[in-house]
N, C-alpha and C positions, 0 to 999 in steps of 0.2 A: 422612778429613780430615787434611791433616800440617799440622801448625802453623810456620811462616817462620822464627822465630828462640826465640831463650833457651837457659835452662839447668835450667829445672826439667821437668814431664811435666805434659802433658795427657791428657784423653779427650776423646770426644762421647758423649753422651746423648740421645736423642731418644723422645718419647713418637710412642704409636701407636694406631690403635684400629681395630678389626673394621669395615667399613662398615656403619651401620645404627646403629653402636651410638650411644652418646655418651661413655660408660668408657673412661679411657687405661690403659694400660701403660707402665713405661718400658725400656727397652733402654739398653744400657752397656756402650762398648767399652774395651780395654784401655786402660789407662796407658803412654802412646808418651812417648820422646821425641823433642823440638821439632830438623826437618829428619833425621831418621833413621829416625823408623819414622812410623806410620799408624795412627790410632785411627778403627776403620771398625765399624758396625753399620747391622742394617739390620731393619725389621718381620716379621714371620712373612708367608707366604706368604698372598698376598691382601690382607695388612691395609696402611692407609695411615699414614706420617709427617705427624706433626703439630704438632712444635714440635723444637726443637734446640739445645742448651745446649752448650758447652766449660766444660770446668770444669778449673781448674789446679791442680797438684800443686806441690810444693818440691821 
């Protein structure tokens, strides 16, 4: 996900979970900065996203 504008740094975060299960995990991608780089994650292999946060840095 690249964020549009500013001057500080984000990520995304995104919970996941085993099919079957009902327990999440979370996942966390780097600290990009905003129109330069890309803060990308993604579940392990098989498992499904299930919720998705940006959270900003200074």
């Amino acid at each position: 996900m690249r964020h549009p504008r500013g001057t500080g740094t984000f990520r995304i975060r995104i919970d996941c979970r085993t099919p079957g299960q009902s327990n999440t995990y979370p996942r966390t991608g780097i600290w990009a900065h905003p129109g330069l780089q890309k803060s990308t994650i993604w579940c392990y292999s098989g498992d499904l996203a299930s919720g998705k946060t940006i959270n900003y840095g200074t």
